[in-house]
C-alpha atoms as an extended CHARMM CRD file, in Angstrom:
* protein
*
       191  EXT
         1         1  UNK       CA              0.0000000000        0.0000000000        0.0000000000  PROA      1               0.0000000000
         2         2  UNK       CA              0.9230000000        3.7980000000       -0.8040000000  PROA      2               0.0000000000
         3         3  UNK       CA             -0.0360000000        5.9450000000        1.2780000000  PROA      3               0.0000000000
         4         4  UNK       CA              0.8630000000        9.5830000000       -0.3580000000  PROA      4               0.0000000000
         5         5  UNK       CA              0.2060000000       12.3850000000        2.7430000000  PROA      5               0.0000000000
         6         6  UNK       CA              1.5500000000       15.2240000000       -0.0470000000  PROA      6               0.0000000000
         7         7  UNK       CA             -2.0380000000       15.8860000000       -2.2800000000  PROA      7               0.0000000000
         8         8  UNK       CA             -0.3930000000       13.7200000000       -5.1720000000  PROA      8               0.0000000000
         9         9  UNK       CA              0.1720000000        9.5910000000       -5.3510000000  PROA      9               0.0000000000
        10        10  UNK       CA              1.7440000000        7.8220000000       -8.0150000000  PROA      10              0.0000000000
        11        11  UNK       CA             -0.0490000000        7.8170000000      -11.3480000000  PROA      11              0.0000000000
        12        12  UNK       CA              1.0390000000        4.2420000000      -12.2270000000  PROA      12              0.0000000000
        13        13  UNK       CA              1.0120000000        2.8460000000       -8.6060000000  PROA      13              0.0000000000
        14        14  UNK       CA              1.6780000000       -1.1970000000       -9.0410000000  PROA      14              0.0000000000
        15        15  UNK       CA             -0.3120000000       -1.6000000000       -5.3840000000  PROA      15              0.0000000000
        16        16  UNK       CA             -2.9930000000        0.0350000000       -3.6880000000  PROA      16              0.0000000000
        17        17  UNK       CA             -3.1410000000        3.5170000000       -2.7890000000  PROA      17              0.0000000000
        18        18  UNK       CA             -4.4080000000        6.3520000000       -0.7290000000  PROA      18              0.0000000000
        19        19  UNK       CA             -3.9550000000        9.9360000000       -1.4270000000  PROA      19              0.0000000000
        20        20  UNK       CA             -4.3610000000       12.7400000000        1.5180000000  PROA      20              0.0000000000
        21        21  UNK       CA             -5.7280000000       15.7500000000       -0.2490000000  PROA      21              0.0000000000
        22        22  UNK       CA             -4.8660000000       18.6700000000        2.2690000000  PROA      22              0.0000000000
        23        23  UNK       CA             -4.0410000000       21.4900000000       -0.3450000000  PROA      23              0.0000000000
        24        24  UNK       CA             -8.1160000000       23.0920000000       -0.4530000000  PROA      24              0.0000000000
        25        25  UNK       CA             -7.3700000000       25.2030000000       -3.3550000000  PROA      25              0.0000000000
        26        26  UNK       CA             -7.2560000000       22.3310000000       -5.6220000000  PROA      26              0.0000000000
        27        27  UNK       CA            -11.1200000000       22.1630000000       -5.1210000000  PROA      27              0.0000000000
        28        28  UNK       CA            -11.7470000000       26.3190000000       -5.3250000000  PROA      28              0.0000000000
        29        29  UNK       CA            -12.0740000000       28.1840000000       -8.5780000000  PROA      29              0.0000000000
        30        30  UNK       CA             -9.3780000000       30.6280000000       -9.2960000000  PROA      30              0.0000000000
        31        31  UNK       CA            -12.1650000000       33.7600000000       -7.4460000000  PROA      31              0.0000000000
        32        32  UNK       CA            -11.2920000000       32.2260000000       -4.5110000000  PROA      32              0.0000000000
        33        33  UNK       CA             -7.2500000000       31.9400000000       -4.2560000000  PROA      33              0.0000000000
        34        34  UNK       CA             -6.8130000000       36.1190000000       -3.6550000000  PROA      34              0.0000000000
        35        35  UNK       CA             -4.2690000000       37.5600000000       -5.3180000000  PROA      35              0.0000000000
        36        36  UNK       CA             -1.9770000000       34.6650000000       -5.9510000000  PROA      36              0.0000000000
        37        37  UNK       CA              1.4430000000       35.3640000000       -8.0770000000  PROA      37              0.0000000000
        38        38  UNK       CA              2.0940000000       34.0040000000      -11.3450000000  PROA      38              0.0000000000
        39        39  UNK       CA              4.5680000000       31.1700000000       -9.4880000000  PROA      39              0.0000000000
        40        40  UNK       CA              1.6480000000       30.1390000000       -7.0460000000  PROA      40              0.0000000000
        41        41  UNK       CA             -1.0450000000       29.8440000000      -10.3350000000  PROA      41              0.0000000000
        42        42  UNK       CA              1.2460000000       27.5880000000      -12.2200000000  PROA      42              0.0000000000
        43        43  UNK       CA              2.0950000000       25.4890000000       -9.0150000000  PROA      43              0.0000000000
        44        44  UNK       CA             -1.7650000000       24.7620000000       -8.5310000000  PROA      44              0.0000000000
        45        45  UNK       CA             -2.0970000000       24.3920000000      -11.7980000000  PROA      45              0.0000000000
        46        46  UNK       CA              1.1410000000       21.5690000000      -11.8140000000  PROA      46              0.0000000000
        47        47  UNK       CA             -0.5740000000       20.2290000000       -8.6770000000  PROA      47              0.0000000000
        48        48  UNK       CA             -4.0600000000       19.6540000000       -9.8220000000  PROA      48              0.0000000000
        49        49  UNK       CA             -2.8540000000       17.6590000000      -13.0900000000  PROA      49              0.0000000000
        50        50  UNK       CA             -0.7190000000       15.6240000000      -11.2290000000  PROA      50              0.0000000000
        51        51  UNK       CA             -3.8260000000       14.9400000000       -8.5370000000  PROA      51              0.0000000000
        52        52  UNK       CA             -6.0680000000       13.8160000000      -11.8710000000  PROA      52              0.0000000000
        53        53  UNK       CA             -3.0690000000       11.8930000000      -13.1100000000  PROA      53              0.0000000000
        54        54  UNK       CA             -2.3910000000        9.6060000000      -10.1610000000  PROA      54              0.0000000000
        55        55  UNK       CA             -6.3230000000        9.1300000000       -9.3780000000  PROA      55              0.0000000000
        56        56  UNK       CA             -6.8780000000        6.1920000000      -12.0330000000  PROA      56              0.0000000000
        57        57  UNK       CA             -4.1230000000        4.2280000000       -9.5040000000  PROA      57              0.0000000000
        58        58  UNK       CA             -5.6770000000        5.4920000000       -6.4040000000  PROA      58              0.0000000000
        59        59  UNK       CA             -8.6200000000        3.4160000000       -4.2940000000  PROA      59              0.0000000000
        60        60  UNK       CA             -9.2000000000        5.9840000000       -1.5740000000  PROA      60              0.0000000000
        61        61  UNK       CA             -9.0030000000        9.7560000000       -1.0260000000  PROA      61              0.0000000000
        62        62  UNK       CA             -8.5960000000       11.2490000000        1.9470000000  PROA      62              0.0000000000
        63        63  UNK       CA            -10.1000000000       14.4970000000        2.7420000000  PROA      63              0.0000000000
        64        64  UNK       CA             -9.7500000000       16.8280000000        5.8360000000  PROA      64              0.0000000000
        65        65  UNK       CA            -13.3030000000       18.4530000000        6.2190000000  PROA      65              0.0000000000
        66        66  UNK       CA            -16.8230000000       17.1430000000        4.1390000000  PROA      66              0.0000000000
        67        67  UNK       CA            -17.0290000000       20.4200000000        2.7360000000  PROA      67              0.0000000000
        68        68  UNK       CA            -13.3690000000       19.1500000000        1.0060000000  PROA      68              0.0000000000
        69        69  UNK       CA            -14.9980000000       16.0070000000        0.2450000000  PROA      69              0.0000000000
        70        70  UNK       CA            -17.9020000000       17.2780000000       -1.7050000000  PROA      70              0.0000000000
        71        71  UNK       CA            -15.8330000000       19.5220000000       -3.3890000000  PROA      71              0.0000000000
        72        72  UNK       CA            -12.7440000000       17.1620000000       -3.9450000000  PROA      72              0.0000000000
        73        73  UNK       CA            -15.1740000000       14.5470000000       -5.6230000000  PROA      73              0.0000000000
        74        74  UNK       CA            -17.0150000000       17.5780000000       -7.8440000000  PROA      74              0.0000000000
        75        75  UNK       CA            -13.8110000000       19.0650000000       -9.0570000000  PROA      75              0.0000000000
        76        76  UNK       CA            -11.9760000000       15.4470000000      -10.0900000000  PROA      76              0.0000000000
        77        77  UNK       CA            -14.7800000000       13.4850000000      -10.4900000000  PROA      77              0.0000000000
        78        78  UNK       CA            -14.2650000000       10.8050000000       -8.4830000000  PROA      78              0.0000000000
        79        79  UNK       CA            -16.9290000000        8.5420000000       -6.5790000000  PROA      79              0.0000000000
        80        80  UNK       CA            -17.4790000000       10.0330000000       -2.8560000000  PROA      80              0.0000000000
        81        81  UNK       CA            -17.5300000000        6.6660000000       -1.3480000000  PROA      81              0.0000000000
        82        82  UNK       CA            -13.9680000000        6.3660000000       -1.8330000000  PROA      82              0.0000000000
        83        83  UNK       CA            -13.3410000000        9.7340000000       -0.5440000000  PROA      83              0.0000000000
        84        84  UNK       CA            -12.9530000000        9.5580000000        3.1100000000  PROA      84              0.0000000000
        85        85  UNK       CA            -12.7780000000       11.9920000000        6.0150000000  PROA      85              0.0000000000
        86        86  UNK       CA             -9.4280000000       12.3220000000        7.9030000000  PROA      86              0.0000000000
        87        87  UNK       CA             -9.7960000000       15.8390000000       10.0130000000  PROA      87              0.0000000000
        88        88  UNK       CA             -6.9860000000       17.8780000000       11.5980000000  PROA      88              0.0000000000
        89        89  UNK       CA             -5.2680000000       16.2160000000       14.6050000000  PROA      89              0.0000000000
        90        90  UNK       CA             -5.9910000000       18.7900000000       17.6210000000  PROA      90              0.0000000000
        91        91  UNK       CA             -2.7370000000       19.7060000000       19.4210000000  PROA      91              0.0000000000
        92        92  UNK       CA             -2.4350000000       16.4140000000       22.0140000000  PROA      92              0.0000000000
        93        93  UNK       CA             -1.1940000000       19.7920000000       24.5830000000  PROA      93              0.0000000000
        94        94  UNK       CA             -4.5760000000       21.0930000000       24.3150000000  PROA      94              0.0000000000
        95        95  UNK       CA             -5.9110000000       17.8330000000       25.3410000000  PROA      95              0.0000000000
        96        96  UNK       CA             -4.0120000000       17.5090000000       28.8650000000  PROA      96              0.0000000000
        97        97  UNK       CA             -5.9190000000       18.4180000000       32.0370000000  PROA      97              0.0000000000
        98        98  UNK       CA             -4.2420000000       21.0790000000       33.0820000000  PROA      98              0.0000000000
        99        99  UNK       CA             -4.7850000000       24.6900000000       32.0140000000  PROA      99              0.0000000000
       100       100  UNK       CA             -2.0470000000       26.0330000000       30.0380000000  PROA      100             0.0000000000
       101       101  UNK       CA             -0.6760000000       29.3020000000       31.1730000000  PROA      101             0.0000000000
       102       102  UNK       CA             -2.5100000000       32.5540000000       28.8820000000  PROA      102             0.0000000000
       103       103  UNK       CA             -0.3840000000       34.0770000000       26.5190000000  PROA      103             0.0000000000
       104       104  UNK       CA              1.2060000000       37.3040000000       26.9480000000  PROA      104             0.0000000000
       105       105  UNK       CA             -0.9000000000       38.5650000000       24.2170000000  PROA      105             0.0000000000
       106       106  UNK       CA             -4.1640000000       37.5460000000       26.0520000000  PROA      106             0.0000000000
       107       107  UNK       CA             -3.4130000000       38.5330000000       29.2950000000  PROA      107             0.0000000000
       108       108  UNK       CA             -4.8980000000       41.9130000000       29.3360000000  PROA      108             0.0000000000
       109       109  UNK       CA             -7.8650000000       41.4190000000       27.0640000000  PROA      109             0.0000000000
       110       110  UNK       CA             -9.5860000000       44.5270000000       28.0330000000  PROA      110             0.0000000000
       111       111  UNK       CA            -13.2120000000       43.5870000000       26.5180000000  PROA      111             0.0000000000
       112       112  UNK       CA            -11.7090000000       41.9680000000       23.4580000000  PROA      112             0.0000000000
       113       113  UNK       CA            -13.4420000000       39.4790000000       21.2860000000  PROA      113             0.0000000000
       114       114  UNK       CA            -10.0730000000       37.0280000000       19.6420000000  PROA      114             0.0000000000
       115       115  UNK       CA            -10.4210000000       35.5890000000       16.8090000000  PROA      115             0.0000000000
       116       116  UNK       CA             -7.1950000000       33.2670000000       16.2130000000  PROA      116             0.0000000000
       117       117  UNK       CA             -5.8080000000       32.8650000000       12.8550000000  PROA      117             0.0000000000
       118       118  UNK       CA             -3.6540000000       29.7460000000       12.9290000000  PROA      118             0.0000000000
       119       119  UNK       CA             -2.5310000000       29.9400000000        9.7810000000  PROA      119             0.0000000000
       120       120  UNK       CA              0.6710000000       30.4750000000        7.2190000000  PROA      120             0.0000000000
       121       121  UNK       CA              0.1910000000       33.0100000000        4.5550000000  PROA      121             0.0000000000
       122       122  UNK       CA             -1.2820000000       31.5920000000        1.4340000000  PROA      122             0.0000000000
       123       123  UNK       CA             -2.7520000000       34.2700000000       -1.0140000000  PROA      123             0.0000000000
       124       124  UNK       CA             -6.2160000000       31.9720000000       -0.6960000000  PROA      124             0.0000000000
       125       125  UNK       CA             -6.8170000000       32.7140000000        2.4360000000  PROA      125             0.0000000000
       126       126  UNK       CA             -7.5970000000       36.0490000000        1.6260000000  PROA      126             0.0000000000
       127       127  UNK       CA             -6.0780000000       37.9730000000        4.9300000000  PROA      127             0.0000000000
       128       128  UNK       CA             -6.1170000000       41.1020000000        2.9380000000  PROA      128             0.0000000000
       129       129  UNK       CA             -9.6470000000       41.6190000000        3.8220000000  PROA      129             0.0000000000
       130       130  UNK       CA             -8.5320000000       41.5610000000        7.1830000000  PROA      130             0.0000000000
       131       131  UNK       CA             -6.8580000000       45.3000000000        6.9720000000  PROA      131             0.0000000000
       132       132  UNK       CA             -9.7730000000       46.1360000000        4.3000000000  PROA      132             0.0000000000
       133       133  UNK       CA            -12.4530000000       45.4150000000        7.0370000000  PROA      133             0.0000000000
       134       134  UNK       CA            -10.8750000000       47.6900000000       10.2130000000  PROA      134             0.0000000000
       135       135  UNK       CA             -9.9150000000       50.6380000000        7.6430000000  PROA      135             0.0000000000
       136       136  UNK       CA            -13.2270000000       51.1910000000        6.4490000000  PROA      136             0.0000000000
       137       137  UNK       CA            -15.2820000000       49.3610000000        9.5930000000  PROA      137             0.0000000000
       138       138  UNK       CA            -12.9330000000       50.1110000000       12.7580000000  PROA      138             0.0000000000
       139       139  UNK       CA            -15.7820000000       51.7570000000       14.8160000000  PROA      139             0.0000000000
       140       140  UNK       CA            -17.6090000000       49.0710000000       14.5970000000  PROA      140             0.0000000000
       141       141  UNK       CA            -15.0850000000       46.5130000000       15.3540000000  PROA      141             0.0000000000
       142       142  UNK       CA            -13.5960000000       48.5300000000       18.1620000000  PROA      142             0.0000000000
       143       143  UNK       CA            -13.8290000000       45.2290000000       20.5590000000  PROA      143             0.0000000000
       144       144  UNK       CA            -12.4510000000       43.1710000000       18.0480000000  PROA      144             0.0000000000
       145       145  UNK       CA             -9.0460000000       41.9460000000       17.2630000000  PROA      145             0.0000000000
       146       146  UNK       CA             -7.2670000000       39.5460000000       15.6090000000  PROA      146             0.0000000000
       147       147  UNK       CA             -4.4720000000       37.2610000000       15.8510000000  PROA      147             0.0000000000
       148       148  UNK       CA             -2.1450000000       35.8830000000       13.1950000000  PROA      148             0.0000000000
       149       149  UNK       CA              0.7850000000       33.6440000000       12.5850000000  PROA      149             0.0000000000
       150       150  UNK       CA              2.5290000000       34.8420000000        9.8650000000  PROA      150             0.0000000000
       151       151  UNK       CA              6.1900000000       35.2620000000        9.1710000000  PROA      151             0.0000000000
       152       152  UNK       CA              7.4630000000       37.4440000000        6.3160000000  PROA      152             0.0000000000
       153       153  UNK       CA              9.5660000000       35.2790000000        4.8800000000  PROA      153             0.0000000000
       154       154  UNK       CA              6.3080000000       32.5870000000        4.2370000000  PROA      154             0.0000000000
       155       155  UNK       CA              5.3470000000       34.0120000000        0.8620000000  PROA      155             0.0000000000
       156       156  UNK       CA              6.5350000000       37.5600000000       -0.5610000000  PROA      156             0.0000000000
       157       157  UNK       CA              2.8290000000       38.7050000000       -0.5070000000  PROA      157             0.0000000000
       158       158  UNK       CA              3.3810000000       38.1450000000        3.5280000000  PROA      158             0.0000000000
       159       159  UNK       CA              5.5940000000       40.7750000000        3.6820000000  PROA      159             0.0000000000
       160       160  UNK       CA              3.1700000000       43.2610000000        1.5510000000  PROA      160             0.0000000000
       161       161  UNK       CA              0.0870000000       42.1330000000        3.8180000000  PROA      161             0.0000000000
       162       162  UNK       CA              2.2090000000       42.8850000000        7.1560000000  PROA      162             0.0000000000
       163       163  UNK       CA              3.4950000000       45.9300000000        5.6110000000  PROA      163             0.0000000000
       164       164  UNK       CA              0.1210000000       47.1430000000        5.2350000000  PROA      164             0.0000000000
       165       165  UNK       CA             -0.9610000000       46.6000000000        8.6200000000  PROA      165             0.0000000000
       166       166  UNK       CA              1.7870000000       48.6440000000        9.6100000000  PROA      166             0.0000000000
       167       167  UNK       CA              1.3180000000       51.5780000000        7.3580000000  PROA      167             0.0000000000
       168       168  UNK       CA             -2.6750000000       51.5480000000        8.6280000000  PROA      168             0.0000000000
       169       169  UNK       CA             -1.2450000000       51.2730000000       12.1620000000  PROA      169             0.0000000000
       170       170  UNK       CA             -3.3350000000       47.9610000000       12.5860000000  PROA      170             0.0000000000
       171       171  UNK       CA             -0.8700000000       46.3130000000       14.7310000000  PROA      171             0.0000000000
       172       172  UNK       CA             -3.2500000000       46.3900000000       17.7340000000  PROA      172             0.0000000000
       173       173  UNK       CA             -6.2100000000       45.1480000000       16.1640000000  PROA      173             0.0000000000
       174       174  UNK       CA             -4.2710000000       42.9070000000       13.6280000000  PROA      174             0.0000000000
       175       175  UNK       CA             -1.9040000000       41.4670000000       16.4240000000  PROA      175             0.0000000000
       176       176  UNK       CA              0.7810000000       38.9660000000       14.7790000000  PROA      176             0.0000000000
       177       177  UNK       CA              2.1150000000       36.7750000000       17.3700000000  PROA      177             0.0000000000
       178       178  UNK       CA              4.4550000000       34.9670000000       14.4200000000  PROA      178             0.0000000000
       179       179  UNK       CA              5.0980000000       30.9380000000       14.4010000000  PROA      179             0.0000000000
       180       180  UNK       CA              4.5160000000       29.2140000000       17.4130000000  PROA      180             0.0000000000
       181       181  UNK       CA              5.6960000000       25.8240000000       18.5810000000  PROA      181             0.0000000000
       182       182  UNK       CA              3.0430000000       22.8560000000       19.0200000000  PROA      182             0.0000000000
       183       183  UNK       CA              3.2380000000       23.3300000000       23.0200000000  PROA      183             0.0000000000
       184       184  UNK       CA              2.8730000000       27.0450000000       22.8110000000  PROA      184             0.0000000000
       185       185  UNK       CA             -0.8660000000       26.5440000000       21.3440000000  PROA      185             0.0000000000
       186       186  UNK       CA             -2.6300000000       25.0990000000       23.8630000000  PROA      186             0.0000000000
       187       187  UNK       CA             -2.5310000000       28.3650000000       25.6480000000  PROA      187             0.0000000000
       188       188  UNK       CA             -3.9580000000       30.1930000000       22.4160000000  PROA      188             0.0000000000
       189       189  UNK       CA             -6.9250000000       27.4980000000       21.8570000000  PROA      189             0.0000000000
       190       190  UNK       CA             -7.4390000000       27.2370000000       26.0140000000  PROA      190             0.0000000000
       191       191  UNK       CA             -7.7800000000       31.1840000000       26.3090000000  PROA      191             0.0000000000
């Protein structure tokens, strides 16, 4: 058995084989991927025909969320009972029964409503709208902030989107904590 955890298997596979689809932009039309640059279009364009090659040698697809599923067996055609769900391991920290120590960032909330971004930068996800939506809505929002986890270095359009918070002087409703380590987010998901 092959068991291919990267979104592509082997498209003559002389045994069985599972594929892990985890990329969801595979599944989205190209309205839905941001403002990708031309490298990012022609690697999701490389990685979808390589998914539709290796599918004729693959028995089972695995898929992170239904939503994926549905969409994964839409896009490629292939027959949802061999599409399977296989969700998101939760941190095994967050699981112990203890309470993890807050954050320095949530320590003082003051009133705030969180929402946690636990995320890379990928132009998909759209974080633009982020900056967009406390420019032109910030009274509104004025108990809400965000946090993010993105480094610079992750895509160039990170830099551009962190630059922007910046120059709107969003940093304390955007708040970007950067990476964190698999024991520091139990604290994050806890509080």
């Amino acid at each position: 058995l092959v068991l291919a955890l990267g979104n592509v298997g082997l498209s003559d596979c002389p045994c069985k084989q599972a594929v892990l689809i985890h990329q969801s932009q595979v599944v989205y039309p190209s309205r839905h991927h941001g403002r990708p640059i031309l490298k990012d279009r022609f690697r999701l364009w490389a990685v979808r025909r390589r998914i539709a090659a290796c599918l004729g040698s693959t028995q089972l697809v695995f898929c992170q969320t239904p939503v994926m599923q549905k969409r994964f067996a839409e896009s490629f055609g292939y027959p949802m009972e061999r599409i399977k769900l296989m969700p998101n391991a939760v941190s095994e920290f967050v699981k112990r029964d203890t309470m993890p120590p807050v954050p320095t960032v949530l320590q003082d909330k003051n009133g705030m409503f969180n929402l946690f971004f636990l995320s890379r930068y990928m132009p998909h996800k759209n974080l633009e709208v982020l900056v967009d939506l406390f420019r032109h809505h910030g009274e509104k929002l004025q108990d809400v902030r965000c946090l993010i986890t993105i480094l610079p270095k992750q895509n160039k359009k990170a830099a551009i989107f962190l630059d922007s918070v910046k120059k709107y002087n969003l940093e304390k409703k955007i708040v970007n904590v950067g990476w964190l380590r698999q024991d520091e987010l139990a604290g994050y998901f806890c509080h």
